[in-house]
C-alpha positions in Angstrom: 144.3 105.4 -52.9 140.5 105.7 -52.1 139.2 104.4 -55.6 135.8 103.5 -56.4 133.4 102.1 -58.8 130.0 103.4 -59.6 127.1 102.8 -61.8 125.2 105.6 -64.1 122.4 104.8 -66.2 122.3 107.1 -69.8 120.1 107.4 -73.0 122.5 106.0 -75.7 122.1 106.6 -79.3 123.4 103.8 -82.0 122.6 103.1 -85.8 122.1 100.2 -88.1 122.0 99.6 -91.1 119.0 97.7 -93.8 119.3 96.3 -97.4 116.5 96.2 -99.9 112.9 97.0 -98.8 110.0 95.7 -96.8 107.3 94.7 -99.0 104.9 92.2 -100.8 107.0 90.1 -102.6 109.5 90.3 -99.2 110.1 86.3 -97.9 112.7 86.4 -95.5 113.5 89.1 -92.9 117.3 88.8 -91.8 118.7 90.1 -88.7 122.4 89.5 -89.2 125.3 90.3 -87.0 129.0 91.2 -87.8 132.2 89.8 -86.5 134.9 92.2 -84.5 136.7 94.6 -86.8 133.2 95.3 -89.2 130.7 97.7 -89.9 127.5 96.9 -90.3 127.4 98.7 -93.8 130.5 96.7 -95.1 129.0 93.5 -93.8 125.8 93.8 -95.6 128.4 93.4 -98.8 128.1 89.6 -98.1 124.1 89.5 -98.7 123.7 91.8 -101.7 123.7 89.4 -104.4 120.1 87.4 -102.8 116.8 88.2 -104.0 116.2 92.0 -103.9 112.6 91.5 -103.5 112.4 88.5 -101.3 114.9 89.3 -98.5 115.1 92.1 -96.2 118.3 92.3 -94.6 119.0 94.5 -90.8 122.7 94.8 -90.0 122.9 96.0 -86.1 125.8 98.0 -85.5 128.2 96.8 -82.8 128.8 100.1 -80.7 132.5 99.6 -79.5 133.9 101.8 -82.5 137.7 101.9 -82.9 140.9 102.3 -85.4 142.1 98.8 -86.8 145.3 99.9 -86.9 147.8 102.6 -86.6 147.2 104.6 -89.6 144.3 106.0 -88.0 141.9 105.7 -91.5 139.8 102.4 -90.9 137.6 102.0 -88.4 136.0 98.6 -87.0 133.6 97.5 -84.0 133.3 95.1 -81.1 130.2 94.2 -79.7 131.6 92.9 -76.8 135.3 92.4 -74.5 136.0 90.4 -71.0 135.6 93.3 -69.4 132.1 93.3 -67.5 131.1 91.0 -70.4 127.7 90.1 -68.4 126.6 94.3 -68.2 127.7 95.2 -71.6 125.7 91.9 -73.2 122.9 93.3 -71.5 123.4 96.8 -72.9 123.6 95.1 -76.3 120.7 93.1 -75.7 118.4 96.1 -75.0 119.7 98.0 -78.5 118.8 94.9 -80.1 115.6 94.7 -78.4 114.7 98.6 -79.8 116.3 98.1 -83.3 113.5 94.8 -83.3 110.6 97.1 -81.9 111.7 99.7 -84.9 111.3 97.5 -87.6 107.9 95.6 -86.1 109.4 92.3 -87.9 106.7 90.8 -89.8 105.4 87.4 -88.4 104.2 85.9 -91.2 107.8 85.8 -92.8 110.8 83.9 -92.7 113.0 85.4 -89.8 116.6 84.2 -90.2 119.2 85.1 -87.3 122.9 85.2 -88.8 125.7 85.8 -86.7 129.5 85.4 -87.7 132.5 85.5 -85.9 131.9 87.4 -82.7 128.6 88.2 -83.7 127.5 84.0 -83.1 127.2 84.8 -79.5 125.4 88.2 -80.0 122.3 86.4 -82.0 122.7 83.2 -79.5 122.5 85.2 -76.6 119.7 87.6 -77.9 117.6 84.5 -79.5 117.8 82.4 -76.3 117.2 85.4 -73.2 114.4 86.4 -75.8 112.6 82.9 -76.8 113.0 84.5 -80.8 110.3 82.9 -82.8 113.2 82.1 -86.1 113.2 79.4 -88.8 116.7 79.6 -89.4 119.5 80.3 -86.7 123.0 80.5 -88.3 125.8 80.3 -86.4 128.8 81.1 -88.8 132.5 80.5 -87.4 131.7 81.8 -84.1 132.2 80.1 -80.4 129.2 79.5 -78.5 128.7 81.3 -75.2 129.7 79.5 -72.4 126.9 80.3 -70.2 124.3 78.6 -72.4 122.5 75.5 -71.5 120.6 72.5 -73.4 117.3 74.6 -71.3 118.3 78.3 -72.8 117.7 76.7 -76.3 114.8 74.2 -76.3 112.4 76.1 -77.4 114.3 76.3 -80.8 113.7 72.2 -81.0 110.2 73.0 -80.0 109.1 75.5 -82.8 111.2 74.1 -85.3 114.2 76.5 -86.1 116.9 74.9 -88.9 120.4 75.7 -86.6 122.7 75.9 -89.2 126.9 75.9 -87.8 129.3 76.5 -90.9 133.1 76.3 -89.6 136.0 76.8 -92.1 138.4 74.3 -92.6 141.6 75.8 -91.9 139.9 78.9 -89.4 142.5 80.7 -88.1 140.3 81.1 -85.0 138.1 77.8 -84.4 141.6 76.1 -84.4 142.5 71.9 -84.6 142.7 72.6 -80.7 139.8 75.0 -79.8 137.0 72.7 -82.1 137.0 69.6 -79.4 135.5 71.9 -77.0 133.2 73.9 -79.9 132.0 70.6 -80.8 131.2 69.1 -77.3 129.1 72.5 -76.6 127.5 72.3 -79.8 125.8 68.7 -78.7 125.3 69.9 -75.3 123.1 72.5 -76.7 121.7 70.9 -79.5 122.4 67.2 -79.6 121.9 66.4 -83.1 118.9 68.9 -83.9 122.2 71.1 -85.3 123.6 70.9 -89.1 127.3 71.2 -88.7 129.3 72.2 -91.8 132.7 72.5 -92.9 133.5 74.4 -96.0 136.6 74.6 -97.9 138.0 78.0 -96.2 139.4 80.3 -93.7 137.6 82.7 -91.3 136.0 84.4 -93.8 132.0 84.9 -95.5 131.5 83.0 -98.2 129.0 84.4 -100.5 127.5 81.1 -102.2 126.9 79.7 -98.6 124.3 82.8 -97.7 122.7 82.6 -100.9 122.1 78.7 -100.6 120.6 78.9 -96.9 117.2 80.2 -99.1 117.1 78.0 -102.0 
C-alpha cells in the first residue's frame, strides 16, 4: 500500500455568535469560548443575566460539529483533538484572528477573555501567540496547554491583566490526581500574579461567578 499524505489550503466559512449590542453605555467587550459538546448560542445562556448595556458578549464557534449521542438530535463542537493538534490550533487561531478583525474591538473598553473547559486553551493559546491587550483573562475549569512557557505569558504581568482560574471542587475532569500537575503549571506560568479559586461545584458554569467577575 502506496499511501500518502498531502496538504491543501481552502477558504473556510464558520459563524459565531454576539449578545447585546455595541454602544455608549457598553463597558466590557467579552470574547468567550465554549467547552467540547457546546454551541456557541447555548453557551451565551451563561452570560445573559449581566448588564445588557454594559457588556458585549462574542461567542466563537468551535467548527468540529458532531452528534452527542446516538439519537442523532443534538449536536455539539470541538475546537480541537490529538490529532494534528499543532495545524488545527493554527486554523483556529486564524478564525479567531478574523472574527477579532470583524468586530474592530474597541480599545478603550474592558476586553475580558473567558474560556471554559476546552475552550481555556483556545483563549490561552490565542492571547499568548497574539500578545492580546485584556484586563481580565479567565481560565474556567480548563487544563493549561502544555506548550506554554513563563515567556509566552509575561506580557500579561507587564500590562496588568487580572488572570482569574476557577476550578470546581469535585470536577469530574480536573480530578484529585490531574490538579498536582494543573497547579504546578499554573505557577510556572504565572507564579503568584494568578487568582486561583475553588467553588462549591462540578464541571459546570456557574452563573453568579460570571456576573461577580464585573462588580
Amino acid at each position: 500500500m502506496d499511501q500518502n499524505e498531502h496538504l491543501v489550503t481552502y477558504e473556510h466559512t464558520n459563524s459565531y455568535v454576539t449578545l447585546n449590542q455595541l454602544g455608549p453605555e457598553t463597558k466590557n467587550v467579552w470574547l468567550v469560548f465554549h467547552g467540547m459538546g457546546y454551541l456557541s448560542r447555548y453557551f451565551l445562556r451563561y452570560f445573559d443575566e449581566l448588564p445588557n448595556n454594559e457588556n458585549y458578549i462574542i461567542a466563537p464557534q468551535a467548527p468540529s460539529k458532531y452528534y452527542l449521542n446516538d439519537q442523532f438530535r443534538h449536536v455539539g463542537a470541538s475546537w480541537l483533538t490529538k490529532e494534528e493538534t499543532v495545524r488545527e490550533t493554527q486554523n483556529v487561531l486564524a478564525y479567531i484572528d478574523a472574527v477579532a478583525r470583524k468586530e474592530q474591538l474597541p480599545k478603550n473598553l474592558n476586553l475580558i477573555l473567558l474560556g471554559f473547559s476546552q475552550g481555556v486553551s483556545i483563549a490561552l493559546r490565542w492571547a499568548a501567540s497574539r500578545k492580546i491587550n485584556c484586563s481580565q483573562l479567565i481560565l474556567y475549569a480548563g487544563g493549561i496547554p502544555n506548550e506554554l512557557t513563563k515567556t509566552d505569558v509575561e506580557f500579561l504581568r507587564e500590562q496588568g491583566t487580572q488572570v482569574k482560574i476557577f476550578i470546581g471542587d469535585e470536577d469530574e475532569y480536573l480530578t484529585e490526581k490531574r490538579m498536582p500537575k494543573e497547579e504546578e503549571k499554573i505557577a510556572s506560568l504565572f507564579g503568584d500574579s494568578a487568582q486561583l479559586t475553588i467553588f462549591k461545584g462540578k464541571h459546570e458554569v456557574k452563573k453568579e461567578i460570571i456576573n461577580n467577575l464585573v462588580l
